[in-house]
TORPA-646826 format. One line per field, with one value per residue (C-alpha): residue number from 1; x, y, z. Coordinates in steps of 0.02 Angstrom, whole numbers, plus 50000, padded with zeros to 5 digits. Layout:
BEGIN
num	c(NUM | ...) .
east	c(X | ...) .
north	c(Y | ...) .
up	c(Z | ...) .
//
This chain:
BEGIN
num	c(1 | 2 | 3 | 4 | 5 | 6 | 7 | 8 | 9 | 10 | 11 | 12 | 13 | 14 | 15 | 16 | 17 | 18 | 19 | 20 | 21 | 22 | 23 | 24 | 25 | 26 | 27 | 28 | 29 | 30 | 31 | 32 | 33 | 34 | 35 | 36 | 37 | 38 | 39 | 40 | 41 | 42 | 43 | 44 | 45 | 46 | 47 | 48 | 49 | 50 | 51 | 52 | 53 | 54 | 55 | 56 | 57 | 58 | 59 | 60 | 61 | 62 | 63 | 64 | 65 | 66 | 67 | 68 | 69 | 70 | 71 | 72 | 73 | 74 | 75 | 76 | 77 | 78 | 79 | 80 | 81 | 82 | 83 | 84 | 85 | 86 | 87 | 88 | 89 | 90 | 91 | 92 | 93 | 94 | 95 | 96 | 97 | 98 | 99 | 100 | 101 | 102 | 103 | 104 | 105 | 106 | 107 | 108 | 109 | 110 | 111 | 112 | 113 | 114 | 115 | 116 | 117 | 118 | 119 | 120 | 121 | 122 | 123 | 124 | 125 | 126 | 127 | 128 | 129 | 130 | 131 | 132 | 133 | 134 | 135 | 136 | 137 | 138 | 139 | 140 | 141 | 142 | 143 | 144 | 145 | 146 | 147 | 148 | 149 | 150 | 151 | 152 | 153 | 154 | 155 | 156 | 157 | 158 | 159 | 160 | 161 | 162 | 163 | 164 | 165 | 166 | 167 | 168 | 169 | 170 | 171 | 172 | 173 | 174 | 175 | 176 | 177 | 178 | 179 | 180 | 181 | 182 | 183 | 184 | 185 | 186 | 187 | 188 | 189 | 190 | 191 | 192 | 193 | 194 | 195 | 196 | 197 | 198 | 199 | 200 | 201 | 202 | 203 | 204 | 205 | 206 | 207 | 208 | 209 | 210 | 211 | 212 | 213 | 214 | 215 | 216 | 217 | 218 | 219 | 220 | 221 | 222 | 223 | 224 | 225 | 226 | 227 | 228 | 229 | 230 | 231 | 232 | 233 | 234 | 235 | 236 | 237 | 238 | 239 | 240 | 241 | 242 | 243 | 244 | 245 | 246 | 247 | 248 | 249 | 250 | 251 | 252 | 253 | 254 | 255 | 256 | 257 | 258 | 259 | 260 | 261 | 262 | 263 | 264 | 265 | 266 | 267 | 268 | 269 | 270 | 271 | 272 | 273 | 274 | 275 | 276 | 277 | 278 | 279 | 280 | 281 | 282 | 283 | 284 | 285 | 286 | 287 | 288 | 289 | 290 | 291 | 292 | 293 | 294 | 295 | 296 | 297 | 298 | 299 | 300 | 301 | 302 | 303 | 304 | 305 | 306 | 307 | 308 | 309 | 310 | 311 | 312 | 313 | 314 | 315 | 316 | 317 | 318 | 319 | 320 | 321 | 322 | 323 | 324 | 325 | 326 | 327 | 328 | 329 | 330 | 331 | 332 | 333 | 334 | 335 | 336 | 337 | 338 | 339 | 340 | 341 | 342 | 343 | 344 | 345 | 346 | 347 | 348 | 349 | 350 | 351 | 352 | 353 | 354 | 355 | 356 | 357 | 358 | 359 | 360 | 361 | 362 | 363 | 364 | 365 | 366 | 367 | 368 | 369 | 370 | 371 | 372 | 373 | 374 | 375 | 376 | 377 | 378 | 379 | 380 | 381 | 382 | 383 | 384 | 385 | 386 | 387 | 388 | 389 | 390 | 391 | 392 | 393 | 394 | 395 | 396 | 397 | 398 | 399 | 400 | 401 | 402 | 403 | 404 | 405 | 406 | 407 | 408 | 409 | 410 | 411 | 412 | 413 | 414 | 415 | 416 | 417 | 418 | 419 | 420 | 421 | 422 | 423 | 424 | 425 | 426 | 427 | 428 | 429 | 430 | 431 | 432 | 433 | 434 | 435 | 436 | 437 | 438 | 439 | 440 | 441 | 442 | 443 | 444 | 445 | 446 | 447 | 448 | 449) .
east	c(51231 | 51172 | 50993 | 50880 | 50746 | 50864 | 50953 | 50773 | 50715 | 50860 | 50838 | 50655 | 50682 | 50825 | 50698 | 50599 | 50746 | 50867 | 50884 | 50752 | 50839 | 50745 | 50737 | 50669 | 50539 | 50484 | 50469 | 50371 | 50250 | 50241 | 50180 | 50074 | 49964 | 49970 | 49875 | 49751 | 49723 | 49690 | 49597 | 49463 | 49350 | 49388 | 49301 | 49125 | 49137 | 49149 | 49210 | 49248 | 49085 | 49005 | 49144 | 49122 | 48916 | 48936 | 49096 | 49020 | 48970 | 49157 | 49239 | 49280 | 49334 | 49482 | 49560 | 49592 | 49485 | 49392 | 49390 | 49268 | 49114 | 49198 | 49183 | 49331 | 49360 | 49524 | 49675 | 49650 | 49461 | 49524 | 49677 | 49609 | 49470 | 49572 | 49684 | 49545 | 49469 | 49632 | 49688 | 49492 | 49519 | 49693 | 49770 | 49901 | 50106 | 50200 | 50379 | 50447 | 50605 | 50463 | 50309 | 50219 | 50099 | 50160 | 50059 | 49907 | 49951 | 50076 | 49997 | 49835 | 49907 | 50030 | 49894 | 49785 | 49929 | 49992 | 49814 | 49776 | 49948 | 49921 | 50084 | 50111 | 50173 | 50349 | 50315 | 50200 | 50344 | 50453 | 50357 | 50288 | 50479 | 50535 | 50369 | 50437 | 50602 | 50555 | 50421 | 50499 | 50658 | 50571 | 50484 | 50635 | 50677 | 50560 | 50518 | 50491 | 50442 | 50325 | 50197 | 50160 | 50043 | 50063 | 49979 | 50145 | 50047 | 49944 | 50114 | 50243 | 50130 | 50086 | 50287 | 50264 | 50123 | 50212 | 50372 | 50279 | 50151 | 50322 | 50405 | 50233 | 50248 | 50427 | 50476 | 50650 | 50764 | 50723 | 50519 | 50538 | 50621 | 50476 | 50324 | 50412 | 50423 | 50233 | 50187 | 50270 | 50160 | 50004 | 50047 | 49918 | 49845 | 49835 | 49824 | 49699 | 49597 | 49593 | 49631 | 49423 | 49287 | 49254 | 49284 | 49443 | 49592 | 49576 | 49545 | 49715 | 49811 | 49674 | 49712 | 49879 | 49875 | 49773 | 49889 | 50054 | 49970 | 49929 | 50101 | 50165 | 50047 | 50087 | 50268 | 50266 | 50163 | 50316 | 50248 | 50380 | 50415 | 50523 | 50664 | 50716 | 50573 | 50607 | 50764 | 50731 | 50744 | 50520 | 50530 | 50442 | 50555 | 50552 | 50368 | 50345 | 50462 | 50593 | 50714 | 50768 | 50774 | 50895 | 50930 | 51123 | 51020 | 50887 | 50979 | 51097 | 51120 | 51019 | 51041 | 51093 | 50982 | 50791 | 50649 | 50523 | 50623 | 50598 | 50412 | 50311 | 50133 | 50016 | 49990 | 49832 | 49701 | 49735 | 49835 | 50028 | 50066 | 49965 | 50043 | 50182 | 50084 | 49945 | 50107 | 50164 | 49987 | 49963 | 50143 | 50104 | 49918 | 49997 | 50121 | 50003 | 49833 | 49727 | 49567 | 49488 | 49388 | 49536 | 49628 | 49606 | 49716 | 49850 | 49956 | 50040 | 50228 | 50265 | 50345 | 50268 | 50146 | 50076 | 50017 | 49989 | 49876 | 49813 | 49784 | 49586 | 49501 | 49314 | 49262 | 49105 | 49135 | 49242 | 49376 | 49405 | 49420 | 49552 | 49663 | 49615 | 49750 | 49617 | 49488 | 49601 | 49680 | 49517 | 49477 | 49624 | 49575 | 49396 | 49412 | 49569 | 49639 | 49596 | 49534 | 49403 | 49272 | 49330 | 49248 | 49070 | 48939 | 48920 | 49096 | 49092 | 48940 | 49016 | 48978 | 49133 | 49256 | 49196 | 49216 | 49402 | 49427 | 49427 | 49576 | 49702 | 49808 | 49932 | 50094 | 50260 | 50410 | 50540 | 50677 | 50568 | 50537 | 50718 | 50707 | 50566 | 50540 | 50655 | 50630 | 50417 | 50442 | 50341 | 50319 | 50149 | 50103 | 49969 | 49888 | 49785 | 49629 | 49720 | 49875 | 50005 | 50101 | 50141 | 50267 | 50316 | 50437 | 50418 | 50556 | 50484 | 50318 | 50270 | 50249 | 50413 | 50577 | 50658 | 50504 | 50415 | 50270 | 50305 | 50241 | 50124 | 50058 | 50045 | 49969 | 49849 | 49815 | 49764 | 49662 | 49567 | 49515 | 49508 | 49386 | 49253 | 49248 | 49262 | 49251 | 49372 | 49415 | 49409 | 49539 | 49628 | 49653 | 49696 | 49831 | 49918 | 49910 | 49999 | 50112 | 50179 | 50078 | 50142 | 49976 | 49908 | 49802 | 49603 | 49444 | 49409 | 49198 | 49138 | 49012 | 49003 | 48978) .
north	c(49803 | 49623 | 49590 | 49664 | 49527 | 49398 | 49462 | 49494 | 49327 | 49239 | 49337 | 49274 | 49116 | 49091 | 49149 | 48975 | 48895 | 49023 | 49065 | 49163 | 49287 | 49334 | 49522 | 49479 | 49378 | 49504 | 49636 | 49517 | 49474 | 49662 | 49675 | 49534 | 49622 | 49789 | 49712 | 49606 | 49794 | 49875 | 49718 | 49685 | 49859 | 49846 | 49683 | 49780 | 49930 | 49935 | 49909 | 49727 | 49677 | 49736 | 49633 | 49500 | 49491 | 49493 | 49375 | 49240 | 49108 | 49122 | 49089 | 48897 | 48770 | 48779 | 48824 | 49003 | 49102 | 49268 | 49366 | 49475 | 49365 | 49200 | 49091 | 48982 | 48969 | 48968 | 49075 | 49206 | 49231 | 49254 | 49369 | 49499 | 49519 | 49516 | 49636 | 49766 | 49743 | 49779 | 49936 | 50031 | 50129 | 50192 | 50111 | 49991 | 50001 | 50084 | 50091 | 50259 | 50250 | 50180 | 50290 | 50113 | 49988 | 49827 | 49742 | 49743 | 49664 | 49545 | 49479 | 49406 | 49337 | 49242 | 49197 | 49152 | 49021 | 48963 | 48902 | 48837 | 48689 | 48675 | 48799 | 48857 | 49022 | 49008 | 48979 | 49113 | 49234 | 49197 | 49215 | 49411 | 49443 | 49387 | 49493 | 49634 | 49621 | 49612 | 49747 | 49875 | 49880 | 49878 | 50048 | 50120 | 50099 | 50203 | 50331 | 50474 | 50495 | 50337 | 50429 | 50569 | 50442 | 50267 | 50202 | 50108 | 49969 | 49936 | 49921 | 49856 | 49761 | 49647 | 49590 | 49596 | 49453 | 49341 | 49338 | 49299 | 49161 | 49095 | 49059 | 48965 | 48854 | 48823 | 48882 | 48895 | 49052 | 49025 | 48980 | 49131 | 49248 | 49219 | 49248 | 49400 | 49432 | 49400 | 49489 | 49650 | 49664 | 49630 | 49773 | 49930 | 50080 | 50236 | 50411 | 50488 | 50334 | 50403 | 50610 | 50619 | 50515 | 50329 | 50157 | 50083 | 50155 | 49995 | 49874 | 49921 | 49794 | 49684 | 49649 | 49663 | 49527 | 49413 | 49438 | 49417 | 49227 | 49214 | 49257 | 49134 | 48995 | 48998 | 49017 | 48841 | 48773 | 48815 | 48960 | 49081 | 49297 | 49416 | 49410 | 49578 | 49672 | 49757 | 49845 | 49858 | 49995 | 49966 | 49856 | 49911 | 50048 | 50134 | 50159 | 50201 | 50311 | 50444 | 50298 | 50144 | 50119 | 50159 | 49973 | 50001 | 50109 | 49971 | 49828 | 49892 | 49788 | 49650 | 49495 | 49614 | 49736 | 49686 | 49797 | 49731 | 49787 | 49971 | 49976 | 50128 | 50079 | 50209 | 50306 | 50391 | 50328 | 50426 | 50458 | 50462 | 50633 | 50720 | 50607 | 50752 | 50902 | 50804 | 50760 | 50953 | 51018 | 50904 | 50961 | 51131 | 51109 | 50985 | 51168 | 51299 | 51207 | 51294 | 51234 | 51236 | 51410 | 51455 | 51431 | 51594 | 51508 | 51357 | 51343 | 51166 | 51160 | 51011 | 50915 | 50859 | 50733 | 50842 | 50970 | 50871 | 50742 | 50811 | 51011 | 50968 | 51114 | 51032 | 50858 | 50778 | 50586 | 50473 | 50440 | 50611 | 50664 | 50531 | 50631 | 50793 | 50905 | 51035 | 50878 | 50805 | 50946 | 50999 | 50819 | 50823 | 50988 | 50945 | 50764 | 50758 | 50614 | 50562 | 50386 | 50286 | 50384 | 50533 | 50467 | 50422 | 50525 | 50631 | 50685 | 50733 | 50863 | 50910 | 51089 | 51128 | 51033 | 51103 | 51285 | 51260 | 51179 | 51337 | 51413 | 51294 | 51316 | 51192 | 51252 | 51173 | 51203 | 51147 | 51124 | 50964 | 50940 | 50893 | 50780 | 50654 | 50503 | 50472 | 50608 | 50643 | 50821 | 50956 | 51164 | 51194 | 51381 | 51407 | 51603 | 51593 | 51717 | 51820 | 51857 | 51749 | 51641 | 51479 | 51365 | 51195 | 51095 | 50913 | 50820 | 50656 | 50571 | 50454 | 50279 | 50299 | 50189 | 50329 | 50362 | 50184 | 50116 | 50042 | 49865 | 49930 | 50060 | 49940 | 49817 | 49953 | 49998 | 49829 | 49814 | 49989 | 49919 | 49751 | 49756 | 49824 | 49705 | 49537 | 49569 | 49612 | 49430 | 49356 | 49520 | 49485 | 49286 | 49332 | 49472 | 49337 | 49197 | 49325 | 49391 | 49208 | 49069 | 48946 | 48896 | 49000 | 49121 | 49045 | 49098 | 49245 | 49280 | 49452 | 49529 | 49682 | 49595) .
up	c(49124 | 49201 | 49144 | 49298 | 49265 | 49285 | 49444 | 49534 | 49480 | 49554 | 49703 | 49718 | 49688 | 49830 | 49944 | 49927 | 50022 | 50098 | 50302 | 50348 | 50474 | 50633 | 50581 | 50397 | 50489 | 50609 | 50505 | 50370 | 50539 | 50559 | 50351 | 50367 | 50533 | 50463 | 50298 | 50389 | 50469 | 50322 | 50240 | 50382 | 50349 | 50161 | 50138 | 50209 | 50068 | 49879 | 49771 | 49857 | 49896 | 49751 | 49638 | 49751 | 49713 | 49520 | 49511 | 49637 | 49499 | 49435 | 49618 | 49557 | 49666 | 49803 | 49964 | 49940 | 50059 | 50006 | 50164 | 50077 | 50087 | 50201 | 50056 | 49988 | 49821 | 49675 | 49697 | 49584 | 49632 | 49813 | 49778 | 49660 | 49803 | 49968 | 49849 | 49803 | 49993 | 50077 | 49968 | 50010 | 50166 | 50114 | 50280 | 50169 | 50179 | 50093 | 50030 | 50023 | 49882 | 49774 | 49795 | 49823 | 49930 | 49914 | 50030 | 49916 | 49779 | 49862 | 49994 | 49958 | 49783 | 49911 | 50046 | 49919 | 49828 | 50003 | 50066 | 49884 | 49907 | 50082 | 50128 | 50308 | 50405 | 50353 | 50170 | 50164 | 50259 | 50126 | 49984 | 50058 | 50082 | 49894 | 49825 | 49935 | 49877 | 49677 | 49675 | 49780 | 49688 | 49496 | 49593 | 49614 | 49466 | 49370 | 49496 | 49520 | 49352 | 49323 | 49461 | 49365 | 49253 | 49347 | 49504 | 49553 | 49658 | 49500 | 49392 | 49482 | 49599 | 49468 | 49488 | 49676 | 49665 | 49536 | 49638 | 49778 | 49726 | 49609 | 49782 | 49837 | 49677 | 49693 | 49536 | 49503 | 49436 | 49250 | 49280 | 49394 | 49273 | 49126 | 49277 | 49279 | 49111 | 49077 | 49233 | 49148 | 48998 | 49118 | 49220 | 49218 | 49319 | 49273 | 49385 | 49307 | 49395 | 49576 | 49520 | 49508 | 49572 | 49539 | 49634 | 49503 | 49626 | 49741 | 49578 | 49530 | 49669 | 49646 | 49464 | 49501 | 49617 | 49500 | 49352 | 49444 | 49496 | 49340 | 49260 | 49384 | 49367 | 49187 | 49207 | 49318 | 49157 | 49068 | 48955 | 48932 | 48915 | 48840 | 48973 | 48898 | 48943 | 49097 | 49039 | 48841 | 48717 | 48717 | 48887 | 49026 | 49111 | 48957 | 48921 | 49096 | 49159 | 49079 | 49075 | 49023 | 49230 | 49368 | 49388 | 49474 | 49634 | 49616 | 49632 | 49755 | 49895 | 49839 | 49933 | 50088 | 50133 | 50134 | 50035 | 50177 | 50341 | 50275 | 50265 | 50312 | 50414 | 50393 | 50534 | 50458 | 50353 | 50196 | 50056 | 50105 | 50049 | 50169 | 50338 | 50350 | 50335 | 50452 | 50582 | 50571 | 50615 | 50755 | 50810 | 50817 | 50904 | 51041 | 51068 | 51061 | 51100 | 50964 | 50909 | 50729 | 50767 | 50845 | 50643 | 50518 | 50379 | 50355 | 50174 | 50190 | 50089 | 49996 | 49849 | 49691 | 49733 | 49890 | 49748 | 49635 | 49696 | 49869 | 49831 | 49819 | 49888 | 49831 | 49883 | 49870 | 49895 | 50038 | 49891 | 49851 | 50023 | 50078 | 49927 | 49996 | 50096 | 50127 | 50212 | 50305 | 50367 | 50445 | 50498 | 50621 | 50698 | 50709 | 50748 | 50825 | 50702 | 50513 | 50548 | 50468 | 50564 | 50476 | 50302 | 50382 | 50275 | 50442 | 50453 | 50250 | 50305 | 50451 | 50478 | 50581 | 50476 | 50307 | 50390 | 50383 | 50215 | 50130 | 50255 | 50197 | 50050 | 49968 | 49856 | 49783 | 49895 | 49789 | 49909 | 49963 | 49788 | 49773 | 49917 | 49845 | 49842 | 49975 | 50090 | 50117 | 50215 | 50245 | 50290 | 50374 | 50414 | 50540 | 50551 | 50706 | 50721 | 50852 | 50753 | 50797 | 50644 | 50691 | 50575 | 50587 | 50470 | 50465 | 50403 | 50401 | 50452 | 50572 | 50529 | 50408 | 50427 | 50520 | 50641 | 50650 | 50740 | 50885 | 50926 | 51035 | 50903 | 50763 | 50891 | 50911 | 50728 | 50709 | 50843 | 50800 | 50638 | 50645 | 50800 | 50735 | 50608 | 50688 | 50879 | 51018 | 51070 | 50880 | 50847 | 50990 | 50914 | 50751 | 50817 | 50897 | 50764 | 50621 | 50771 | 50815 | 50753 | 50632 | 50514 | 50400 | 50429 | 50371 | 50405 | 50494 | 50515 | 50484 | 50617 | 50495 | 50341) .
//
């Protein structure tokens, strides 16, 4: 077998001078808007603004800006905040085959290196589109058994945002190859992190993103890694996953088919592996035009990670709700759509909402067991009050390769959440500048902050 490290790193590299094709563009554009999205409310919430208070005397000097508190500042300072900021609300991308977000951890480190040498629109394109291209396929590597006790974007983000800050520094296939080789043993993030309560879920991309610029920064100083240690009898595959890595499905088509053209864009803001149970209930109340009171139970069908990490029948904080099937189940029916709003301290008391919590039920169907990660399906049951059994199967969910957001829904995504935060006509700029504009993306003020 050809050493995966030095394949991906190759393929990185290239991307510092190679065409740029329209459709890699576009759908790089369409990363870049959905992460401002998710950043924008983030950078209001801990645990960004609370890191941002007690790390402000280390922001050092620079042209990196931290969205979080407007301030600019040195590249690593303003990715492992725009990286924590942009991964709070759950609203991030995510590649399917991988179980992963890669905008998190890749794009701020590559913002954050672009501003800091003066880079522009095109540079920063292709360095989000190399990132893309080395952490999604290291995540498909090792799943599905990494994510039973790996947070993937903490892990193989870290290669994500040394790929990606390597194409900003220009480093070529062998300086790229060792920032990927340090970046390995830098990578962290555990599950049991965001299983219970606690702010670290969200620090996870954001040290990811900081040590992937850091494995790069020192690679272009000419320090050097274990070039072994992605595919090695101890490498990194190895202690992560079942494996020593499924490197020929991960590296197939490489150089032909693009990791960031097959992005999912969240469609709801929580965790993934509720979207098709929460796509199948909305199905079924758009048919029948039941209402919550109208509901006497609901068991939800799904594979591994559905159980696993979203059958949470008791929640008490915002975090533990966004990984709850039972909450957000009930959010849709009482709110009509799991939003930010759905997380307020209001909505978490919500009389009505909490009434249906205890209807729903979550179990293992292991036919869509089989199917994951590259199928995310579900079987929703609905038992209404007056007898009638409603079922819905869901073979996909919406905001996935094979049912995307539109333009016009993305559009509006980012104008949902980004509005709020920086007002309709200062959204309205900022839409258009990461849509077409040229420049980097700079300062963007805060009403909310």
């Amino acid at each position: 077998m050809d050493n995966p490290l030095i394949r991906l790193a190759a393929h990185a590299a290239s991307w510092r001078d190679r065409p740029l094709p329209a459709e890699v563009e576009h759908h790089a554009r369409r990363a870049l808007v959905d992460w401002f999205a998710a950043l924008l409310p983030g950078c209001a919430q801990p645990p960004a603004t609370l890191m941002a208070g007690v790390l402000a005397d280390q922001r050092g000097s620079g042209r990196a800006i931290c969205y979080v508190d407007g301030q600019p500042g040195a590249l690593r300072h303003a990715a492992l905040l725009n990286a924590t900021a942009s991964h709070t609300v759950e609203f991030d991308d995510i590649f399917r085959d991988a179980g992963y977000h890669p905008a998190c951890p890749t794009i701020p480190a590559a913002l954050a290196a672009a501003q800091t040498r003066g880079g522009d629109m095109d540079l920063l394109l292709r360095a989000i589109t190399a990132g893309y291209e080395v952490g999604c396929r290291i995540g498909v590597a090792v799943q599905p058994s990494h994510y039973r006790y790996w947070h993937t974007t903490g892990t193989v983000g870290t290669f994500g945002a040394a790929a990606a800050v390597g194409v900003v520094l220009g480093l070529d296939e062998t300086r790229m190859a060792h920032a990927l080789a340090t970046a390995a043993t830098m990578a962290g993030g555990l599950q049991q992190a965001f299983r219970g309560e606690g702010m670290s879920k969200p620090l996870h991309p954001g040290h990811a993103a900081e040590a992937g610029a850091l494995a790069a920064l020192a690679a272009s100083a000419g320090v050097t890694g274990a070039l072994d240690v992605l595919h090695g009898p101890v490498g990194f595959a190895a202690a992560t996953s079942e494996d020593s890595g499924k490197w020929d499905k991960a590296l197939a088509g490489l150089g032909e088919q693009t990791a960031i053209t097959s992005m999912t864009f969240k469609n709801h803001g929580c965790c993934g592996h509720i979207f098709a149970g929460l796509d199948a209930l909305a199905a079924l109340q758009s048919a029948h035009g039941f209402t919550a009171e109208d509901v006497a139970a609901i068991h939800l069908g799904g594979y591994s990670a559905t159980k696993d990490v979203c059958d949470r029948p008791v929640v008490e904080t915002e975090q533990q709700a966004r990984f709850s099937a039972q909450y957000c189940l009930a959010a849709l029916l009482v709110l009509g759509g799991v939003r930010i709003a759905a997380f307020t301290p209001e909505n978490l008391a919500n009389p009505r909402l909490r009434a249906v919590m205890p209807k729903v039920t979550v179990s293992l169907d292991p036919a869509l067991a089989a199917d994951y990660p590259a199928r995310r399906a579900a079987n929703l049951e609905v038992t209404l009050t007056d007898g009638r059994v409603l079922r819905h199967h869901q073979p996909t969910r919406k905001g996935d390769p094979d049912a995307p957001l539109s333009e016009a829904e993305l559009d509006a995504k980012f104008m949902e959440l980004a509005q709020p935060m920086v007002g309709p006509a200062a959204a309205a700029d900022l839409l258009a500048q990461l849509r077409l504009g040229k420049a980097l993306p700079g300062l963007v003020t805060l009403s909310a902050r």
